[in-house]
N, C-alpha and C positions, 0 to 999 in steps of 0.2 A: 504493500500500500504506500510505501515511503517511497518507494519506486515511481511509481503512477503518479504523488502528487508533485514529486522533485521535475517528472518531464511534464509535466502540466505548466510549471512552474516556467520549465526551461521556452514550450510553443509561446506563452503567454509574451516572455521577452523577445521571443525571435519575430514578433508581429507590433512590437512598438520602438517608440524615439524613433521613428523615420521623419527625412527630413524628403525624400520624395526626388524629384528629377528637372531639369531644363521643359517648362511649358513647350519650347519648340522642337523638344526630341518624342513625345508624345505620338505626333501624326506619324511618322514612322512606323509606327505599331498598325496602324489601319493600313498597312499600305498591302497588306498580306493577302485581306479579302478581296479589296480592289485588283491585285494583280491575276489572282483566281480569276475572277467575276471577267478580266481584259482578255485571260486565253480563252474560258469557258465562252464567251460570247460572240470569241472569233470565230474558233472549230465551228461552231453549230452555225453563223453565216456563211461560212465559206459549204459547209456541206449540205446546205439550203440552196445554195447558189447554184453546185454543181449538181443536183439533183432536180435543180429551177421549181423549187416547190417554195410557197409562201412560207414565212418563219409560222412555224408550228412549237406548242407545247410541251416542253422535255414528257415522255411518261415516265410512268414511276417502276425505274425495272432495278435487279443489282447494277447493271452497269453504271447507270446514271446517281444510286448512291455512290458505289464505287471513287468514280469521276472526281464526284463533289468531295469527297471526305477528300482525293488526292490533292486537288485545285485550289478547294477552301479551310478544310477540318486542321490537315496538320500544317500547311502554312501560318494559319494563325496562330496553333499552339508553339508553331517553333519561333515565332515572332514575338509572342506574348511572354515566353522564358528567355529571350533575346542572345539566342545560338551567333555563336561567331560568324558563320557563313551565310547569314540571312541575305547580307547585300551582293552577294555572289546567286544567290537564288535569285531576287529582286532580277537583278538582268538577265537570268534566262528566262524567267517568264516575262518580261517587257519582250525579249526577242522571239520566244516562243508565240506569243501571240501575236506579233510583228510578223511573222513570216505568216501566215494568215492574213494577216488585214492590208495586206500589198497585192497580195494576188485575190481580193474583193473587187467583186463590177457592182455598174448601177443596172440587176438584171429589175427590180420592180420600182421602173421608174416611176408609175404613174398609183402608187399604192399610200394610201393614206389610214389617218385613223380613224377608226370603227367606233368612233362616237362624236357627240353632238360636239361644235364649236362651243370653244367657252366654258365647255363643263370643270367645276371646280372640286370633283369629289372622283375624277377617277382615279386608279389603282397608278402609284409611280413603281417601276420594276426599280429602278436605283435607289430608290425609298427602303425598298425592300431588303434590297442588297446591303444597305446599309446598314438597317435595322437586325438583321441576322447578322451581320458581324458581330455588332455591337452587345448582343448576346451570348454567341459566344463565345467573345473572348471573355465576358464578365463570368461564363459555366469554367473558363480555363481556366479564369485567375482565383477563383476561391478556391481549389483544389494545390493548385500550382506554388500558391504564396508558401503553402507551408512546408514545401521544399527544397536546398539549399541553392538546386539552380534558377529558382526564381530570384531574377537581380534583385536587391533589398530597396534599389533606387524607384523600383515598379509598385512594391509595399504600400499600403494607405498610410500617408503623414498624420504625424503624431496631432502638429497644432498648426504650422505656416506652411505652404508650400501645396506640390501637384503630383501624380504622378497616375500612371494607369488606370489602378485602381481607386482613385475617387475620380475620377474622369467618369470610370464606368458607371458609378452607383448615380451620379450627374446626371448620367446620359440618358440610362432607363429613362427617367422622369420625362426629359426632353424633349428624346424620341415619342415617347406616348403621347403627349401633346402636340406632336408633327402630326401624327396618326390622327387623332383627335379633332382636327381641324377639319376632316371632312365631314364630320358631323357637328361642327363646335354648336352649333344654332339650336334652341328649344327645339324641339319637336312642336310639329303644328296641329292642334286642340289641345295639347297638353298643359293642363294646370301645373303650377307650382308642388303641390303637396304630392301630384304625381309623376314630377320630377325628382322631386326628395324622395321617396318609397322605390322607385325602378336607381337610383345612387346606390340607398342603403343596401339594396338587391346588390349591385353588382362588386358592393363590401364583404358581404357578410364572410366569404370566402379569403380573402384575404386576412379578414380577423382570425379565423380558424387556424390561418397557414402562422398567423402571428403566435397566437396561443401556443399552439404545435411547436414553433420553435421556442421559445421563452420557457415550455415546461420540459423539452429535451435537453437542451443545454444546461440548465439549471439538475434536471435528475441526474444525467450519468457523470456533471461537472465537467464538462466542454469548455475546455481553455476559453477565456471572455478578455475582448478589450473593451472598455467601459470607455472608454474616452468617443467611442465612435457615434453610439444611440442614448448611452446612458443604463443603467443597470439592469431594466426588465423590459424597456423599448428597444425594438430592433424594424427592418427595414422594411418587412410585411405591416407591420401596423403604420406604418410612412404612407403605404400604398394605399391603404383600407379609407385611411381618409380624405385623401386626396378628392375622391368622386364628388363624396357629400360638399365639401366647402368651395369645389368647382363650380357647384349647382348651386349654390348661395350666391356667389359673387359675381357668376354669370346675371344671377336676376337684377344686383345692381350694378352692374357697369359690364354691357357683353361684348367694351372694347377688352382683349384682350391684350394690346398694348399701352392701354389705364391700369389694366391690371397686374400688370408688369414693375411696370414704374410705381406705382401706390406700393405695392408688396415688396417691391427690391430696396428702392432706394428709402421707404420709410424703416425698416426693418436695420438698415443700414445704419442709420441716423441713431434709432436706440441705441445698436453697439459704438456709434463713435462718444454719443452725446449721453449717455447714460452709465452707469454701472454695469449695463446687461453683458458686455463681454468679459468684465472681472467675473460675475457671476458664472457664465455658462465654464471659463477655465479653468476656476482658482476655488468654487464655492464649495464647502465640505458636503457630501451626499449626506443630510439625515432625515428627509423628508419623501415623498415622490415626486415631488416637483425637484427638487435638487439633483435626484438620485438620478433622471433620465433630463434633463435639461439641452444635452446636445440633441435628443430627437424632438422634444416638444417644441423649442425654441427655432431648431435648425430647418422644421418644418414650413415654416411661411419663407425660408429661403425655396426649400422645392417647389411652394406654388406656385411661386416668382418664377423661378425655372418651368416649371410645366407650363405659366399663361405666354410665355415667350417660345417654348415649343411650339405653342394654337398659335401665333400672331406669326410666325416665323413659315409654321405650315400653310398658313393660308395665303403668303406668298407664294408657296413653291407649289401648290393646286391651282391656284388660280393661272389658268390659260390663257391669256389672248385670241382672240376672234380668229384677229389677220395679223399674225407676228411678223414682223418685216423682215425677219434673218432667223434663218436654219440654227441658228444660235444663241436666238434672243434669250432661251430660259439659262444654258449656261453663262452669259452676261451679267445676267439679274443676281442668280448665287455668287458669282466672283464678287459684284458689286457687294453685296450686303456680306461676303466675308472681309472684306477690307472695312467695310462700316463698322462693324464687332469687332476688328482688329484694332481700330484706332478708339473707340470706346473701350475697350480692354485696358489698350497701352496709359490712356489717358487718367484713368480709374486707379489701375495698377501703379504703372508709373511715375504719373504726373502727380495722384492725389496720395500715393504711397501707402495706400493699402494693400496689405498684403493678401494673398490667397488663403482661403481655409474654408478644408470639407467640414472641418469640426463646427464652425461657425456659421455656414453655409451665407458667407457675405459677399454684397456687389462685387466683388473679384472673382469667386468663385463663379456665380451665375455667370460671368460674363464672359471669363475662360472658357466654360463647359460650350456655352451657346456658341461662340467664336468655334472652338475645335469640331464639333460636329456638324456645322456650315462647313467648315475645311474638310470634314472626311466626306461630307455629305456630296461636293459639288466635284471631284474628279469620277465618281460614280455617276455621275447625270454628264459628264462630257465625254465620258466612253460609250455608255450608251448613243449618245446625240452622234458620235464623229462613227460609229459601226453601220447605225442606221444612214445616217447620211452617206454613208460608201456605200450600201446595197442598194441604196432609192427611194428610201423610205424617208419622207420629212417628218413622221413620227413614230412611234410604237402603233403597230395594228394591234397588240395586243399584250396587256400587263405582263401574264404568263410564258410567252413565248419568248421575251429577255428575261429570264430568270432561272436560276436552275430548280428544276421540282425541290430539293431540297431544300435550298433557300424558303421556298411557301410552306412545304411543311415543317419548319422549325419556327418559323414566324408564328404559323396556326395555332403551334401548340407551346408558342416561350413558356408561358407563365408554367405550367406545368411540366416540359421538361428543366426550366431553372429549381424545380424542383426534387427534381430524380436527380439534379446534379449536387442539387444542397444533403439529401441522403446519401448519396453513394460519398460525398465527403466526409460525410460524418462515420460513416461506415469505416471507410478506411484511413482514417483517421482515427478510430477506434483499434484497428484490426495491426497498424503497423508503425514502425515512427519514424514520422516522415521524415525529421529532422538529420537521418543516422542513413538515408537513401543516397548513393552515389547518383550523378548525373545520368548517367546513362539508361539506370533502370529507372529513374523518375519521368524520362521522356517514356519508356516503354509503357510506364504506368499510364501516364497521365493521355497517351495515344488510346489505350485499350478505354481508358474511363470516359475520354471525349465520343468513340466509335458507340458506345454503351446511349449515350445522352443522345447524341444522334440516331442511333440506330431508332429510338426510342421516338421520338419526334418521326422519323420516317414509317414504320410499326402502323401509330396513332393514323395518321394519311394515308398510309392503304385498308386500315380497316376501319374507315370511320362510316 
């Protein structure tokens, strides 16, 4: 037993005092999925091309799992532990898919998209692409962190600073609010009180998943860093409320860039102008308000985050009629990442606040927003420059840029993020990680991502 609690002791220190990584070596990490998603998109036009068939559907066979785990699963895992040879890979897959997309014609020249002008709620395949990365790498890195080849520099920071993993827990929130935006609007006849009851509906499962974890961890004594949610709050109960207080503050204000600014920058203002950031660092836990103060407090930084995800998404939906250039929407993203860029630098650097997941302050939101604009818009100009080499001025169809995989891990995140939080804890129970050489921690962590995936793939052929 003195055993058990002395390496309880030993995970608990190997997962804090991080001070985290350079904000601009960050997109590097995303560059995994994206260069998958550059070959994967090229094979399948170029053998669209020579077969002169319209871009069609991946189905759902081994092969095309196969494909995807090759292109997408473990490039990101060896990204995400950051292998020596990553940039050595990076350009054969830049040339791999390069030798593809030179030998593309424009054989459908005259083929367009299969739906209405204008429409601001269709499906984006880059969306998608993104959004499955961004998952994940977030199933790699809770696994991953707690063995020795995960760089320390990728760890979630203790109190200032950035790095992978709060990037990740950031980005969930973000992304769902991109998502979000095609339905941001009341529903039409819907009252109020039965938008609040279809919220708490679509909670009640997340409180569960919260409960669930809060009484596992606490039963078998699951190494805990308290600095992150606070003692008995963790990152399901984040999510649980999120709906409900979306549908509040949507009824007063359904600008969602009101809602951004009120919740970012007033929230801000407490920790500069108030005691509340001595409080959330330095305040002894003896109460429950003290004891979880990084998740209660750190929360209206997420919503801040999430109404800027909606206002962010409903740029990147909304369509033009008659767009003037085969390029206008990658334009629009370059633009509004340089707009987050100089609101970041300005914030960060000019006003000298610093970053923290802990705090979840205007830096923070502005970082997250900023980087996943930046992961989001080379994904939207691959897609744009493939199509534009086949003849295509847009997607005929979501599914057909996208690998079946990619849809079925999206369909099913929330519940394979969770067969990934089990199988951690599972073997995390079963071996110690910390005592793993390199080599078997990638074997591991290959077989555990193939498991999370297979799983998401499983759920899509037999649903």
């Amino acid at each position: 037993m003195d055993d058990f609690y002395r390496y309880k002791q030993e995970k608990e220190q190997w997962v804090t005092g991080h001070s985290g990584s350079s904000v601009w070596e960050l997109p590097l990490t995303s560059s995994a999925a994206l260069l998958g998603y550059w070959v994967w998109r090229n094979m399948k036009a170029y053998r669209e091309m020579v077969a002169q068939t319209t871009p069609q559907s991946e189905r759902p066979t081994v092969g095309a799992f196969v494909l995807s785990y090759l292109l997408w699963g473990l490039p990101t895992l060896f990204f995400c532990v950051g292998v020596s040879w990553r940039t050595a890979l990076s350009v054969i897959f830049v040339l791999w898919g390069l030798a593809y997309y030179i030998r593309l014609r424009p054989y459908l020249a005259h083929e367009k998209a299969d739906r209405p002008n204008g429409s601001s709620t269709s499906r984006k395949a880059y969306i998608s692409g993104y959004r499955a990365f961004l998952m994940l790498a977030t199933c790699v890195s809770i696994l991953a962190v707690d063995f020795p080849i995960f760089p320390r520099s990728y760890a979630k920071v203790e109190t200032f600073g950035i790095s992978v993993m709060d990037v990740g827990v950031g980005s969930f929130v973000f992304s769902a609010g991109i998502v979000a935006a095609r339905h941001y609007n009341p529903r039409l006849g819907w009252s109020f009180g039965r938008e609040l009851i279809q919220s708490a509906k679509n909670s009640w499962f997340l409180v569960l998943l919260g409960i669930g974890r809060l009484l596992s961890v606490k039963g078998i004594e699951y190494q805990e860093h308290v600095t992150e949610y606070g003692v008995h709050w963790n990152f399901f109960f984040t999510l649980s409320v999120l709906p409900i207080s979306v549908t509040l503050l949507r009824r007063i204000s359904p600008n969602p860039w009101v809602n951004t600014v009120i919740l970012g920058v007033g929230y801000q203002c407490l920790l500069s102008y108030t005691n509340l950031q001595q409080f959330i660092l330095y305040a002894p836990r003896v109460d429950l308000v003290s004891m979880n103060r990084e998740g209660l407090f750190g929360f209206f930084g997420y919503l801040s985050l999430y109404f800027m995800g909606v206002a962010i998404g409903q740029i990147v939906f909304s369509d033009s009629p008659a767009p003037t250039h085969r390029f206008h929407k990658s334009i629009q993203l370059v633009g509004l990442t340089v707009a987050l860029l100089c609101l970041f630098a300005g914030v960060h650097y000019g006003l000298g606040i610093p970053i923290s997941r802990r705090l979840l302050n205007i830096s923070y939101i502005l970082c997250v927003a900023m980087l996943n604009v930046m992961f989001l818009t080379p994904f939207q100009i691959a897609e744009t420059l493939i199509n534009a080499r086949i003849g295509v001025s847009e997607p005929i169809d979501h599914d057909s840029n996208i690998p079946w995989l990619f849809n079925a891990f999206n369909r099913y995140s929330l519940s394979a993020f969770l067969v990934a939080n089990i199988l951690t804890g599972v073997l995390n129970m079963s071996i110690k990680t910390l005592y793993v050489e390199d080599t078997k921690a990638i074997v591991i962590l290959a077989v555990y991502m193939l498991v999370v995936l297979l799983y998401a793939a499983l759920r899509d052929v037999w649903k």
